[in-house]
Backbone bond lengths (Angstrom), bond angles and torsions (degrees), N, CA, C in turn:
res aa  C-N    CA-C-N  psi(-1)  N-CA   C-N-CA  omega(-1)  CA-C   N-CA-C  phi
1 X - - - 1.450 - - 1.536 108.24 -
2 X 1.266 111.49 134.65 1.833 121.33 179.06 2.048 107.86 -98.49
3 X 1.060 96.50 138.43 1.177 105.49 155.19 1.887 110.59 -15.71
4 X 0.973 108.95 -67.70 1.468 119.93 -153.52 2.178 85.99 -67.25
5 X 0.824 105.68 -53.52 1.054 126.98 -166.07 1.826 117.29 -34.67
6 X 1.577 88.18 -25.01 1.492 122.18 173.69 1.825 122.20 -58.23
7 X 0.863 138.15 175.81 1.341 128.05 154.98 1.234 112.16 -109.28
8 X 1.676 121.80 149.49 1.288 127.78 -163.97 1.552 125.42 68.32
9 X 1.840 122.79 -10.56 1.221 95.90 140.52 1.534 118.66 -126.61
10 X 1.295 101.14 -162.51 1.581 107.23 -179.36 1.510 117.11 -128.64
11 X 1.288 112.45 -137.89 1.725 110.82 -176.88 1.703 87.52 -101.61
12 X 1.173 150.44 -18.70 1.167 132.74 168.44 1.851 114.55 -78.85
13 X 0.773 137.50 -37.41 1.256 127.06 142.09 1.402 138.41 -48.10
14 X 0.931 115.66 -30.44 1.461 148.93 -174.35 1.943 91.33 -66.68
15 X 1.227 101.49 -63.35 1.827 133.96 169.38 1.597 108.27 -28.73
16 X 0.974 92.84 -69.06 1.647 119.40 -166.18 1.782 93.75 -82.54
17 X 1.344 129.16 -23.55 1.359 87.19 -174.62 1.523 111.13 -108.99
18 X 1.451 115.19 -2.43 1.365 132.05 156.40 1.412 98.96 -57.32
19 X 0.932 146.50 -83.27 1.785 149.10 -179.40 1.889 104.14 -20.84
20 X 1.531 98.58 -40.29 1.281 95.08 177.51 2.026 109.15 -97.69
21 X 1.218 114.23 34.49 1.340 129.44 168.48 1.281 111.30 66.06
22 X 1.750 121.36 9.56 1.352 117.32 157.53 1.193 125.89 -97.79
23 X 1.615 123.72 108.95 1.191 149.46 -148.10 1.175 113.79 -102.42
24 X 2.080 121.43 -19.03 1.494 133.01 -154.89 1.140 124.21 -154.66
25 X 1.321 127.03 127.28 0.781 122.04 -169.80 1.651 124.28 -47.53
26 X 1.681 115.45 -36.28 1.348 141.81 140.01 1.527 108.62 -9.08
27 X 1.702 95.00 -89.31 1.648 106.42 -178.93 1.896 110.96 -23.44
28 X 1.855 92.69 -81.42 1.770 97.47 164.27 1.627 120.28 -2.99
29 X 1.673 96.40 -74.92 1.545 110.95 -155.55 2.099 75.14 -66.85
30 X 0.754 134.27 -68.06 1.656 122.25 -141.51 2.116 99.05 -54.37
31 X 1.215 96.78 -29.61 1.576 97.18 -168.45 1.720 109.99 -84.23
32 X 1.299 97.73 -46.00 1.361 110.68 177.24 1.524 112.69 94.98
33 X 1.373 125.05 179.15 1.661 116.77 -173.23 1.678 103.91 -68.04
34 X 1.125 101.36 -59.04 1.653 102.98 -166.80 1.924 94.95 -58.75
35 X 0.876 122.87 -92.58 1.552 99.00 -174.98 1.513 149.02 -3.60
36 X 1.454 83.40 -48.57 1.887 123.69 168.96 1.450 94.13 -46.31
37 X 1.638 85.45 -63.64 1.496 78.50 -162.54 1.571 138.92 -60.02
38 X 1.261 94.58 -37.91 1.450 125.31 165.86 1.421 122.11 -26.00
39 X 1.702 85.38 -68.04 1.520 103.88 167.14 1.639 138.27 -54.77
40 X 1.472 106.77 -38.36 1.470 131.43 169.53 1.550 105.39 -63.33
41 X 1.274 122.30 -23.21 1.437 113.39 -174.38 1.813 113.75 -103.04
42 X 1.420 101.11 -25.47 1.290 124.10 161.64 1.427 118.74 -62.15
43 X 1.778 122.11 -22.82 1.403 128.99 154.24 1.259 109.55 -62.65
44 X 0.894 134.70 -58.41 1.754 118.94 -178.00 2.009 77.21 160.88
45 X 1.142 135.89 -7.95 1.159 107.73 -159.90 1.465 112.97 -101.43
46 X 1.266 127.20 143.41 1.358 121.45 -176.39 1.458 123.22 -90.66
47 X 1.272 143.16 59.06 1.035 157.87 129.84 1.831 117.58 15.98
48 X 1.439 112.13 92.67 1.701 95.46 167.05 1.513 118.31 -83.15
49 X 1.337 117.20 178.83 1.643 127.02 -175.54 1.731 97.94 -46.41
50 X 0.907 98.48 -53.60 2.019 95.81 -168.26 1.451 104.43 -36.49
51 X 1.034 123.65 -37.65 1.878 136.14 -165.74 1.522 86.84 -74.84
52 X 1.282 130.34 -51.73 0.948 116.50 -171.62 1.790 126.66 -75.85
53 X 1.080 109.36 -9.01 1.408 124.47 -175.24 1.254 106.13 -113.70
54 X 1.253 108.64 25.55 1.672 115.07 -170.96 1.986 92.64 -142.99
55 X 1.012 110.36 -32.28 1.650 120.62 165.05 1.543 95.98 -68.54
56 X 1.550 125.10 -28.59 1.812 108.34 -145.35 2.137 81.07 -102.80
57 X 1.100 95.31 -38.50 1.591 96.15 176.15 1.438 128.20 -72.20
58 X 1.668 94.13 -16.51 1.222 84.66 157.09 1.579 159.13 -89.74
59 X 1.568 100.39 -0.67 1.392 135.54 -135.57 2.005 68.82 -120.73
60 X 1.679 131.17 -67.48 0.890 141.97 150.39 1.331 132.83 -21.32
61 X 1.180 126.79 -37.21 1.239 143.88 -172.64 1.558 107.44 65.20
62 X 1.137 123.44 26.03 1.630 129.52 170.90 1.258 110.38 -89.42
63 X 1.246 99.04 143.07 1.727 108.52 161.54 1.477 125.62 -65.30
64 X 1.041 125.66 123.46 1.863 139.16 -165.43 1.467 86.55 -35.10
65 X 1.067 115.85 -85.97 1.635 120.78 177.51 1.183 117.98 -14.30
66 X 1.407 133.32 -78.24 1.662 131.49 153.72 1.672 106.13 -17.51
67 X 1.067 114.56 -82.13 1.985 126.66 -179.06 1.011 111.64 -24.43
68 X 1.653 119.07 -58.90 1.184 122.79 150.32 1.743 142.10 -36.69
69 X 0.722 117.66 -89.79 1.800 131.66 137.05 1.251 108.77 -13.71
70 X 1.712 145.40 -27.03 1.334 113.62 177.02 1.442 93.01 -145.40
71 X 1.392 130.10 -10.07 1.603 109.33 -152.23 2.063 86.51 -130.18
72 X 1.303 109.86 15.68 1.961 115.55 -177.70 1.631 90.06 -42.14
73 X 1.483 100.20 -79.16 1.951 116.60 -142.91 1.624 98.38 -62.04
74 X 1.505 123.25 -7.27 1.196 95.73 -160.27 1.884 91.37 -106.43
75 X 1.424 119.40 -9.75 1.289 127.87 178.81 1.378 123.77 -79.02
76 X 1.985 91.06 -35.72 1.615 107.88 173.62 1.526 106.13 -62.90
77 X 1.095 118.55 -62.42 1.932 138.78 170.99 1.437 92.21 -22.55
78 X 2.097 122.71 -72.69 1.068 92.59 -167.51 1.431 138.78 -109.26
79 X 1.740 90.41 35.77 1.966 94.58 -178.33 1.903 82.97 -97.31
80 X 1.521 121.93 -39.01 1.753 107.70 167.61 1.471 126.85 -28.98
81 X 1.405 98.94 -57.70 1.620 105.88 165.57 1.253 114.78 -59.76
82 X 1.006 122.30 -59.91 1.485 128.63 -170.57 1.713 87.28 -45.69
83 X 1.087 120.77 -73.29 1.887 124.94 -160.63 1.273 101.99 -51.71
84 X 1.681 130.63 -29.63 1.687 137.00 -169.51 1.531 100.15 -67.23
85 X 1.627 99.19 -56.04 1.642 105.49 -148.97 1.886 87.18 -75.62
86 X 1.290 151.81 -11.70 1.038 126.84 172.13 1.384 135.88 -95.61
């Protein structure tokens, strides 16, 4: 299975998260969205919330919209932590 292959992204995501050395769908699943994300922004690239609820839906198989709509406070909570503890 490819990146693209996922729901919610495409070959421009796909782009951007290879740059940030995730190459697999694998990689993804081992890091998870908030990590992903972390990492993708730690490439130089600036990434808004949608990317991230589109990483969490994807791993999920939800639509960004859903991710959004029910799973925000608990992603925001832990990319905060994530940004504290480093």
């Amino acid at each position: 299975m490819t990146i693209t292959d996922l729901p919610n992204l495409g070959p421009k995501s796909q782009r951007v998260l290879e740059r940030a050395g995730i190459k697999s769908y694998e990689q993804l699943l081992a890091l998870g969205s908030v990590f992903a994300f972390v990492r993708v922004k730690r490439s130089g690239a600036e990434p808004g919330l949608n990317f991230l609820w589109a990483l969490e839906g994807a791993l999920t198989r939800l639509p960004w919209k859903v991710v959004a709509r029910e799973h925000r406070a608990s992603l925001l909570r832990a990319l905060e932590s994530h940004e504290r503890d480093v």
